[in-house]
N, C-alpha and C positions, 0 to 999 in steps of 0.2 A: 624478765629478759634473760638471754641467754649469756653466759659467761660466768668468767669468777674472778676479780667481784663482778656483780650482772651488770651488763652496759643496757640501756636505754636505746644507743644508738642500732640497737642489732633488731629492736622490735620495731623502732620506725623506718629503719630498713626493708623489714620482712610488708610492714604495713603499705611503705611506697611501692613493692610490689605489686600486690595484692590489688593496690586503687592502679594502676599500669595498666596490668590485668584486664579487670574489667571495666575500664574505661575505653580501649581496645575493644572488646564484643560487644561496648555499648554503641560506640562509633560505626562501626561497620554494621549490625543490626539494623542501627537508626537509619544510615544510607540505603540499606535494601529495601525495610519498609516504608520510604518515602517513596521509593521508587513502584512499589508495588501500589503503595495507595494513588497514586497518580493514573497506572495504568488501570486501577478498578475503576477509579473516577471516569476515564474515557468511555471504557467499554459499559458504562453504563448509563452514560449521556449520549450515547450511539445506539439508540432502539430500532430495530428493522423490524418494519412492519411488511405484511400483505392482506392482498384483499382475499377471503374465503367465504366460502357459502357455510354459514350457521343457522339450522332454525329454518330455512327455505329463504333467507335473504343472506343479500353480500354485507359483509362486516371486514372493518379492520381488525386483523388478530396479528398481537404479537409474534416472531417466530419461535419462540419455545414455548408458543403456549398449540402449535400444530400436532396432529397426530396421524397418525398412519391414515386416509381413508378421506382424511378432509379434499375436500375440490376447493384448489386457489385457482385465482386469474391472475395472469401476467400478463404486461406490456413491455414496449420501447422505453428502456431506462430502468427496467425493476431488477434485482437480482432475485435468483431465484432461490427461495428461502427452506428449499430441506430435496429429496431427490424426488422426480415429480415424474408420472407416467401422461406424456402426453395425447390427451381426448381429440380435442378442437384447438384447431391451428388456421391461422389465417392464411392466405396465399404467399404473402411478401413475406412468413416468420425467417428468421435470422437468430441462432443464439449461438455467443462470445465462448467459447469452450476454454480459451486462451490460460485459463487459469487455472485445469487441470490436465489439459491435455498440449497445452505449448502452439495448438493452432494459427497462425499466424491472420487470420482470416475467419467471421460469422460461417458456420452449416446450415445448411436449412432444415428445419424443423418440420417433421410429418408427423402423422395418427399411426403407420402401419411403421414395424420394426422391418430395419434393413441390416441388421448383424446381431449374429448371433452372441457375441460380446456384449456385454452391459452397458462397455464404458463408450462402442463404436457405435452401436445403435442410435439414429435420429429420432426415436419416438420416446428418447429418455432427454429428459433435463436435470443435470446431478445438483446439488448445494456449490453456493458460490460461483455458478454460472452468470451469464448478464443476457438479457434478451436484448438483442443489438439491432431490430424491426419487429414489427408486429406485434402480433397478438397473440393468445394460446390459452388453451384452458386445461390443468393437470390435476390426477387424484395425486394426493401426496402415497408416499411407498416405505417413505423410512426419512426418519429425523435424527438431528441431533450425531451422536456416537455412533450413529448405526449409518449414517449416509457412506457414499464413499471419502467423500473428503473427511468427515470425523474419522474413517479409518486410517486414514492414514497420518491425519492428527494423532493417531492414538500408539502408531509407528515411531514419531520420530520422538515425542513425548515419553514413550515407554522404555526407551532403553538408556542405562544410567550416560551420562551427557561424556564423552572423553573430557582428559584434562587437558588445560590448555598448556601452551609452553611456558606461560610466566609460570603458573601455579607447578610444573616441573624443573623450570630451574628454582623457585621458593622452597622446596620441597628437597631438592638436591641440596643446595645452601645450609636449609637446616640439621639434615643428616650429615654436614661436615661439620656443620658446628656442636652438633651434639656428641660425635665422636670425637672431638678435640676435646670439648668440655668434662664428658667422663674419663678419656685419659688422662688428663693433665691435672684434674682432682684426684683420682686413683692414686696417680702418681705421690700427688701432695701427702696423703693420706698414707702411705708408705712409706717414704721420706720420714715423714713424721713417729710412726713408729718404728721403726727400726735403725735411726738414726740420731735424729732429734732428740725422742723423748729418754734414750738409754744416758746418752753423752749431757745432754742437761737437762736433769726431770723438772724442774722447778720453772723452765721458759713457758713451757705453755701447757694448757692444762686437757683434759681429753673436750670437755665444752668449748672449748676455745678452739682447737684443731678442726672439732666439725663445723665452727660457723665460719674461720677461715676457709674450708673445703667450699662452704656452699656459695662461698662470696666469689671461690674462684670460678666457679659452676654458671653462677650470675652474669661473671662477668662477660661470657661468651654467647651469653643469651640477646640479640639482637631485638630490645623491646623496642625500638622504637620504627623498625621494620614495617611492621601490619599497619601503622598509622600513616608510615610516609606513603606503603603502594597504593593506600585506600586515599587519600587524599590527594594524590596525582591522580590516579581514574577519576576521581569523581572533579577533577579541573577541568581534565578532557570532555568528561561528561556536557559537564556546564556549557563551554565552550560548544559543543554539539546542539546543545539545547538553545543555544543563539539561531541554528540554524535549522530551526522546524526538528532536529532529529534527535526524539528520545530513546534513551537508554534504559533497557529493561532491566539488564543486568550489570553489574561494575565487570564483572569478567570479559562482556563483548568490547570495552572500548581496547580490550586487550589484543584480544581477538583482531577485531577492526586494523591494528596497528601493525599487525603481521600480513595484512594483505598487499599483496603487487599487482596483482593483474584481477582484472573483476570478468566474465564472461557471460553475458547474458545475453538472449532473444530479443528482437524487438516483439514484441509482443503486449505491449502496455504495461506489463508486469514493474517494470523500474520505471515508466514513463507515467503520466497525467492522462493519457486516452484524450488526449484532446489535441486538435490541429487548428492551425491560424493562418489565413490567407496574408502572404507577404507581397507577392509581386503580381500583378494581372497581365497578361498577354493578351494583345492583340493580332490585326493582320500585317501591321506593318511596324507594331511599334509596343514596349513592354516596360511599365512603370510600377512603382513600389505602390500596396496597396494604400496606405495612409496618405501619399500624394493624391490619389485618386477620388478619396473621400473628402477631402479638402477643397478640391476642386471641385466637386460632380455632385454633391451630399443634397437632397432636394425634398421639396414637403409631398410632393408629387411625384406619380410614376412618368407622366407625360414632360413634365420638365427636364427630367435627364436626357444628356444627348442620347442619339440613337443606338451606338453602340452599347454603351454604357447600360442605357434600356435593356438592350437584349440579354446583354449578362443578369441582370438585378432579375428579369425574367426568369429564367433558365436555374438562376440559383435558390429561389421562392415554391415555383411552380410546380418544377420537378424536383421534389425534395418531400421525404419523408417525415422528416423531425419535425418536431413544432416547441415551441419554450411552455416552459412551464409555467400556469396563469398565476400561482403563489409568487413567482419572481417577476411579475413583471412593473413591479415599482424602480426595479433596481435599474444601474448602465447594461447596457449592450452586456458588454464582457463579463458580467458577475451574475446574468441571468443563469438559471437552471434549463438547458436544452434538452430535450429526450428523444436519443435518437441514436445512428452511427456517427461516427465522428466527423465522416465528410460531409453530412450531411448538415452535420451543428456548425459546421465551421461555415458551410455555405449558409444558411439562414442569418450566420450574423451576423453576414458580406450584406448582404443582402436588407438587412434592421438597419446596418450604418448607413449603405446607400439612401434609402426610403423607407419610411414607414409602412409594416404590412399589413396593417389593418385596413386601413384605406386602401392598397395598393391589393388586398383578397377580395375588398366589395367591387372592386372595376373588372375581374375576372371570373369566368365559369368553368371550370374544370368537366370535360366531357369523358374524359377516359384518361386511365393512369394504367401503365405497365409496368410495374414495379421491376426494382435493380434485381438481376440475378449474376452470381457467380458464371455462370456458362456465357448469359449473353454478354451481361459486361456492361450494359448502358439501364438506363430508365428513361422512359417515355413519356409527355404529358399531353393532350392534344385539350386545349385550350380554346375560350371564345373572348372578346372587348367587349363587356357590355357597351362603351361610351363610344364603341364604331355602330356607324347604322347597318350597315350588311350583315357584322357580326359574324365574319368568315371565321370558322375555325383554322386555326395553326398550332403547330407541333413544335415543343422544346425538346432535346433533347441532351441529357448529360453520359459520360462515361469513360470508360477506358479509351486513352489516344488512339492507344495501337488497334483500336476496335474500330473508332470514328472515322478518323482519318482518312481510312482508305476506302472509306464512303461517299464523302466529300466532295464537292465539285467545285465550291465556289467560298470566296473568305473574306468577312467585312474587317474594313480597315476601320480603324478611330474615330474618325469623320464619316462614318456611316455608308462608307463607297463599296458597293459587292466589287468582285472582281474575280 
């Protein structure tokens, strides 16, 4: 131990630092790798699959396990799993750009290039796209690091991260406290010999002067600092983690706490991509849709009032999406839909209303004109098998501003044209 005579208390001093120390880098370690092991756990219980031709048959392949040249198929609801040149493309395709390019709205998707730009081009499908109708068939072009979206994963990943403001004023803090600390032992240390030690040699000894210096050195060192900010973040954390939202890093809830204004797109990007029928209008009269279902909810298509009929038509008929047959154990609300969003929302108006099993075997679908952007509406023209003439009639959904001033005549609640 240091001193003369040697104190004991100067080595368990040095010792409670020391456990301070690295009790500190073990604390904050342990926080980060908790957090990392969580986020491995996720991304590795989220496997995205597609379907690819292997061998002259279609196969589920993992998406890293693609390579330049493979031919996948996509549908309504798949993402597209690496950058994809599209072959064969159905009439109605549709795919979600929203997620690299901010489009607020489906493109349609061709065989032939219409821009000479990679990212403009419609006969390209990038990674992280979503097919929002149809169908399509792509040779894959580039995977992985090499797509566009890995490029530009590789932009903002690639350059050292700025510091944040807490870690600048921490940083600031500690350079004031380190300059106080070495002056003020400097000092000590000066005092001591050139004053102290001349005037009474026998007070203290030169071992003694430097464990006094380093105590006064100690004493400006703020240990308990790193523990208090890492354990307030990871409060916050917690508290976040109540609410579906994890935290990758202890640095963003810092981040996070410095925001005022947030500004984003609608674009699904901070939304669910999912829409829910609240209120239904009429010709004379507009109630909430759960009042509706309440009242109107029937085992049969032919039981619902007539209005009511026409809508549960119109929303089934002409409508693209269909639910997914792995979910159809579950409620309404918690099915798997594949489709655009208006169209998922209207299918499951239309499940709450009647069942569409029964309610697809009493009709024949003769001709579908699928939604377009330019037209604005979709078309179904339809037959009853359970009428004996079996007249065909036409539903029709779309843009107000499009229908509207089509229109001649409007059924009221009680089934009254007028």
């Amino acid at each position: 131990p240091i001193g003369n005579p040697p104190q004991p208390g100067n080595l368990a001093m040095a010792v409670v630092i020391i456990l301070v120390i690295c009790l500190q880098a073990l604390f904050g370690a342990g926080q980060e790798w908790t957090t990392h092991r969580t986020m491995h756990s996720i991304t590795n219980m989220v496997t995205a699959e597609t379907r690819a031709m292997r061998n002259g048959q279609q196969v589920q392949l993992a998406q890293s396990e693609l390579v330049p040249g493979d031919i996948v198929y996509l549908r309504a609801g798949d993402r597209v799993p690496a950058d994809v040149r599209l072959v064969r493309v159905s009439m109605d395709l549709r795919v979600d750009r929203s997620e690299l390019s901010g489009a607020p709205d489906p493109t349609i998707g061709t065989t032939g290039y219409t821009n000479t730009n990679y990212l403009e081009t419609r006969n390209m499908a990038m990674m992280g796209m979503h097919i929002a109708q149809g169908q399509c068939t792509g040779v894959v072009v580039a995977t992985g690091d090499r797509t566009v979206l890995g490029r530009i994963g590789q932009l903002v990943t690639g350059n050292p991260a700025d510091r944040t403001i807490l870690q600048i004023e921490v940083q600031r803090l500690v350079n004031w406290l380190t300059t106080v600390s070495l002056v003020v032992g400097t000092l000590f240390v000066v005092l001591w010999a050139v004053w102290l030690r001349p005037k009474y040699p026998g007070f203290m000894s030169v071992s003694d002067a430097l464990a006094n210096g380093v105590g006064v050195l100690v004493t400006f060192v703020p240990g308990s600092l790193p523990i208090s900010l890492i354990l307030a973040m990871t409060m916050v954390a917690k508290r976040m983690q109540r609410y579906k939202l994890l935290v990758k890093n202890l640095t963003t809830v810092e981040t996070l706490g410095t925001v005022t204004v947030i500004c984003c797109e609608k674009t699904g990007t901070v939304t669910q991509r999912r829409m829910v029928p609240t209120r239904i209008g009429f010709g004379d009269t507009e109630m909430e849709f759960d009042d509706l279902v309440s009242t109107c909810e029937a085992a049969t298509v032919d039981a619902l009032d007539v209005a009511v009929r026409r809508v549960h038509e119109t929303a089934f008929l002409c409508n693209a999406a269909r639910f997914d047959p792995t979910s159809m154990h579950l409620p309404i609300n918690g099915r798997v839909v594949l489709g655009d969003a208006t169209d998922c929302a209207l299918l499951r108006m239309a499940e709450h209303l009647c069942p569409l099993q029964p309610a697809r075997r009493q009709y024949n679908t003769l001709l579908t004109v699928p939604f377009n952007l330019r037209r604005r509406w979709m078309l179904t023209v339809c037959t009853d098998r359970t009428q004996s003439a079996q007249s065909p009639f036409m539903v029709v959904k779309g843009a107000p501003e499009t229908l509207l001033p089509k229109c001649t005549q409007v059924q009221m609640q009680n089934g009254e044209i007028v």
